[in-house]
N, C-alpha and C positions, 0 to 999 in steps of 0.2 A: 504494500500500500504506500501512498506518496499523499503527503500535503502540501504542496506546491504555491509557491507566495514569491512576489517579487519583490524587493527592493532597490529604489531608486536615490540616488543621492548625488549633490552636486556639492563642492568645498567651496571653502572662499577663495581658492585658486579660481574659479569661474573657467577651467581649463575645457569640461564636458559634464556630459552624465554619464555616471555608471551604472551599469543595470545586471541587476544577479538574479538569479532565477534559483531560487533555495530550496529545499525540501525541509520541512520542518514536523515531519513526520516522528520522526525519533527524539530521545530528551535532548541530542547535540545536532541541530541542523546540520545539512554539510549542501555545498556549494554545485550546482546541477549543471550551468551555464551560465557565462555573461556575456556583458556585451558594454562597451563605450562608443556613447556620438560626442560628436565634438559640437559649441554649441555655435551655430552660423556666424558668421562674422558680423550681422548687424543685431544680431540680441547680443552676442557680446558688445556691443559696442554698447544696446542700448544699457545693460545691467551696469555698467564701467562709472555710463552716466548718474544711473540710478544709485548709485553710492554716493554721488555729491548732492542728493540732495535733502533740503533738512526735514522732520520728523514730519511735520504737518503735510509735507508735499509727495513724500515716500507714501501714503495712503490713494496717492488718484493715481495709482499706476496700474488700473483695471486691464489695458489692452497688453501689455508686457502681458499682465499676468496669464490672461489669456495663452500670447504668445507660448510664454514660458512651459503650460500646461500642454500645449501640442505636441512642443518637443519631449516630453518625459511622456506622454501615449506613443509618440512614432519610435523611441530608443525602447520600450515595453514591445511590443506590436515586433522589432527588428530584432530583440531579443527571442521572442519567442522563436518565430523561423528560425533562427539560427539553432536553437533547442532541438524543434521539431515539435514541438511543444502548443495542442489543440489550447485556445484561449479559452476556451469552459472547464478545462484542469488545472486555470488557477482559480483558487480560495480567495485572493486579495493583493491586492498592491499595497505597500508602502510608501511611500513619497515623504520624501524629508523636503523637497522642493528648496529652492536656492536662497539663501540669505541675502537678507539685501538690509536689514537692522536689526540690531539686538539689543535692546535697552531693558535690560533685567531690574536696575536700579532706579529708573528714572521714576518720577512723581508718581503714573502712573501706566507700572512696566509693562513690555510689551517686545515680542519679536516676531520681526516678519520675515513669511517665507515665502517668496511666488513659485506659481504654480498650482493652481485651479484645480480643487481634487476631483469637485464635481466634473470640470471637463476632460480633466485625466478618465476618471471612470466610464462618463459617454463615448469618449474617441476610444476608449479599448477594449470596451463589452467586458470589464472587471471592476468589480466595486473597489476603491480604494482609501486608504487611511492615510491623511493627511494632519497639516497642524499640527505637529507632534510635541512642540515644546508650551505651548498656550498653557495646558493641563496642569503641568509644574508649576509653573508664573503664579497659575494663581492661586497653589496649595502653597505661595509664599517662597517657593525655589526659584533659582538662576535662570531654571529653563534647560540648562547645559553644564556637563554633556553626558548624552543621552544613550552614548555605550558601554558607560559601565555597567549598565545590567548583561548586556549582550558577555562583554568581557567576562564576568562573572560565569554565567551559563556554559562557556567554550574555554577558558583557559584557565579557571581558579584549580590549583592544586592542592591536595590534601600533605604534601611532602615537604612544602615549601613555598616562602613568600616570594610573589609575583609582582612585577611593577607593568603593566601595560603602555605603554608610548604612542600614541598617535601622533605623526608629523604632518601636517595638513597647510595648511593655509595659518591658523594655530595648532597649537603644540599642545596634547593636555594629556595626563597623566590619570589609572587607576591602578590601586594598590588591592592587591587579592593578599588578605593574609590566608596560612595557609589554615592556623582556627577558624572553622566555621561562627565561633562564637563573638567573634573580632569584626566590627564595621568595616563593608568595604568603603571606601576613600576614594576623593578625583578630585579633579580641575585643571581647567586651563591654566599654564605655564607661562603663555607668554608667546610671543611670532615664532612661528613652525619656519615656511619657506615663504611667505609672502612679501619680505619684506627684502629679501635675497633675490628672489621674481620680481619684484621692482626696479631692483637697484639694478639689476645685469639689462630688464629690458630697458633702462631708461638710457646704459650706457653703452649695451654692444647690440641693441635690438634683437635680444634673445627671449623665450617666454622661461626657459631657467636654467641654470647652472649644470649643466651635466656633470656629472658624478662631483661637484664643487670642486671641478679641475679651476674654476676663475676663483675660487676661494683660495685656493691650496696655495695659488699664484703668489697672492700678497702675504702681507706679514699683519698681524692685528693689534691694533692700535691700540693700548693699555687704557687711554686717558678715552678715547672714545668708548671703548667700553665698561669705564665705572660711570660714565653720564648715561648712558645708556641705562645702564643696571640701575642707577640711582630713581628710575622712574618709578612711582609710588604703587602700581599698581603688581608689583612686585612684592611689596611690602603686604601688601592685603595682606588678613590670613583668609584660607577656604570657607565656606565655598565662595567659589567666585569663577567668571567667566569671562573670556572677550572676543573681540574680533578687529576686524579692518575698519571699526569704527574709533579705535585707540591707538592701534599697530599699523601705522602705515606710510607711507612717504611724506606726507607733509609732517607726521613728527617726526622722521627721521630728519625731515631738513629742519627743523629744529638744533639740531645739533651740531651745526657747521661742517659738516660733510663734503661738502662740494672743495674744501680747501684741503682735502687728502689724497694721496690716490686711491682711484676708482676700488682696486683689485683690493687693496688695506679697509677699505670701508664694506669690501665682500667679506673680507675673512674676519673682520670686526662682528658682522651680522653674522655668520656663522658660528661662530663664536661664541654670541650673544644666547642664541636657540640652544646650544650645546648647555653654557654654563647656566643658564637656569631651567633648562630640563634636570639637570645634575642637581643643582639646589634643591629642587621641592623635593627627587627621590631621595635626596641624604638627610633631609630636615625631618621625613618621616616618621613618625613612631613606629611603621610596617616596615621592618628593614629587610629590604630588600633582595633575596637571594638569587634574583635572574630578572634581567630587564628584558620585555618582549617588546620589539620594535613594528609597527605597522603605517598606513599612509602615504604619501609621495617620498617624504622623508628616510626613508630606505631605500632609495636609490641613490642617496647623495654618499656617496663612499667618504667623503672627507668629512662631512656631517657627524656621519657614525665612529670614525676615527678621533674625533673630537671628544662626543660624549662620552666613549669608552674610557678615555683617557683622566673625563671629570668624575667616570665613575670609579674608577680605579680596580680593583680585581672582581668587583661587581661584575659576571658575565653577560654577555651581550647578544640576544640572537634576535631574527624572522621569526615573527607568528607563523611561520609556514611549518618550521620544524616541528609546530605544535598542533597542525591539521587544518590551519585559518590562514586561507593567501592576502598577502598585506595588503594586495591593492584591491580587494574585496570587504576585507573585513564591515566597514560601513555602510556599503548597499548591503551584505547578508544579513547586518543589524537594523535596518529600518521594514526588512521581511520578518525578520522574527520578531519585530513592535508590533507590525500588520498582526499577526498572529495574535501576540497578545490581546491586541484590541477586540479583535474577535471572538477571542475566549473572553473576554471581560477580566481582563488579569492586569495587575498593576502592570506597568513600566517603567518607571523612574527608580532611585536608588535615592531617598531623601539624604540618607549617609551623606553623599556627592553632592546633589545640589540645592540643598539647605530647604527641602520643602518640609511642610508642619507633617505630609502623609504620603504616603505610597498615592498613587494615581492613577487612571487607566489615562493612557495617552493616545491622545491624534483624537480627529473626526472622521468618520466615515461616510461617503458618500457612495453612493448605488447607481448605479447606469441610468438613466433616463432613456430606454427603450425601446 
């Protein structure tokens, strides 16, 4: 027998969507098919847009959203073919849909994702669950993030404590201790690759760093990186969450950057994601006996060379060695939410993002037809 659920998910890289096709049939989903589209050059442009603009004006962006919700049914719909996979053997869609704000704190919080679940569901003849962080917000959590229950369920060990890595767009961290009786823990770190993706495309017209061969290049800049660090949101303690709304090029030019060279302000920011990934794992009460890596951020070989280095005999491996391919793990996580949603089963980890209770996450909407 097979329970069949897709999950869709896009980062604050804005690079594509990814689309997995899960089985969640047994207590450890495992992974069926995927599939990435890239997303057209003029909804990247227009989403690029849609970050500049302020809170009040980020709500009339109906037609994007639209837009948006097409392309996450036509990457569902081209996933399945590629499956072989009849569209009435899936149970549900996920959709975590694209960030475009996150204001957990603000007067009166709030995070937006585009992407239309209702038209996600009519263009793909499957009902799908969307909204997924609302549900948090308003049991009084951050909203994010939204995989440590997945982590939990796929890679918590009875033998030993686990530290989870997600390198993404942000960088955020869950801790599996290996006592069942011990809170799991998380939170956003601080800038994963986006800000490393900025910096290369603004100087060599690149969308990133390959294997952070242009990091490796330069040498990192001590004094740029305690201003750096010195950012207060660092300081937080947990829970706590961010995005491309705190972390991103115009703070970087904040910091007089343009008067270094280019390559030293890459391996500054490399740097920077290394040494505060390190920090929150070593500040842990869950100490840590194997760091699992997953995200875009496993492919940056200098990257990984970095934090191993801040972790020090702390070992370092891919979720893959442990049955979860890194560049999956997130769409198979917002399949197994889908699921939950439809069993009526919490989602969230209050542990992680500070809500008052467990909650069922996302909204579901039904085909119209």
């Amino acid at each position: 027998m097979t329970a069949l659920y897709v999950g869709l998910m896009s980062g604050t890289s804005m690079d594509g969507i990814d689309a997995a096709l899960v089985d969640c049939f047994t207590q450890k989903p495992h992974l069926v098919a995927t599939h990435s589209k890239p997303w057209p050059d003029s909804i990247r442009r227009q989403l690029q847009q849609a970050q500049q603009l302020n809170d009040e004006a980020v709500f009339g962006l109906h037609e994007l959203d639209r837009a948006i919700a097409e392309q996450f049914a036509e990457a569902t719909l081209e996933l399945l073919a590629i499956a072989g996979t009849d569209v009435n053997e899936v149970i549900a869609i996920g959709s975590h849909g694209q960030t475009i704000r996150h204001r957990p704190q603000a007067d009166n919080p709030f995070s937006l994702q585009l992407g239309d679940g209702q038209r996600i569901a009519d263009l793909s003849g499957i009902q799908t669950v969307s909204d997924f962080r609302s549900a948090d917000i308003k049991a009084g959590g951050e909203g994010a993030p939204l995989a440590p229950a997945f982590h939990k369920a796929m890679l918590r060990s009875g033998s030993e404590n686990r530290c989870v890595v997600n390198i993404g767009g942000v960088a955020n961290i869950t801790l599996l201790p290996a006592d069942e009786s011990q809170a799991i823990t998380g939170y956003d770190t601080g800038p994963g690759n986006n800000l490393m993706d900025g910096w290369i495309k603004q100087h060599q017209s690149l969308p990133y760093d390959n294997n952070g061969e242009w990091a490796r290049s330069g040498q990192v800049n001590d004094a740029l990186l305690t201003r750096l660090k010195a950012d207060e949101y660092f300081q937080l303690p947990p829970p706590k969450s961010t995005g491309f709304e705190h972390f991103n090029q115009d703070w970087l030019q904040q910091h007089d950057v343009d008067a270094l060279p280019a390559e030293d302000v890459q391996a500054t920011l490399c740097e920077l994601t290394a040494a505060t990934i390190a920090d929150a794992i070593l500040a842990s009460e869950t100490n840590a006996d194997r760091v699992l890596i997953c995200g875009g951020g496993v492919h940056n070989t200098y990257g990984l060379e970095r934090l191993q280095s801040q972790l020090g005999s702390i070992p370092l491996a891919s979720t893959e060695m442990y049955g979860v391919h890194p560049d999956w793990l997130e769409a198979m996580a917002f399949a197994w939410l889908a699921q939950r949603n439809i069993d009526n089963k919490p989602g969230n980890l209050p542990s992680v993002t500070g809500a008052r209770e467990s909650v069922v996450l996302g909204s579901l909407s039904t085909p119209d037809i």
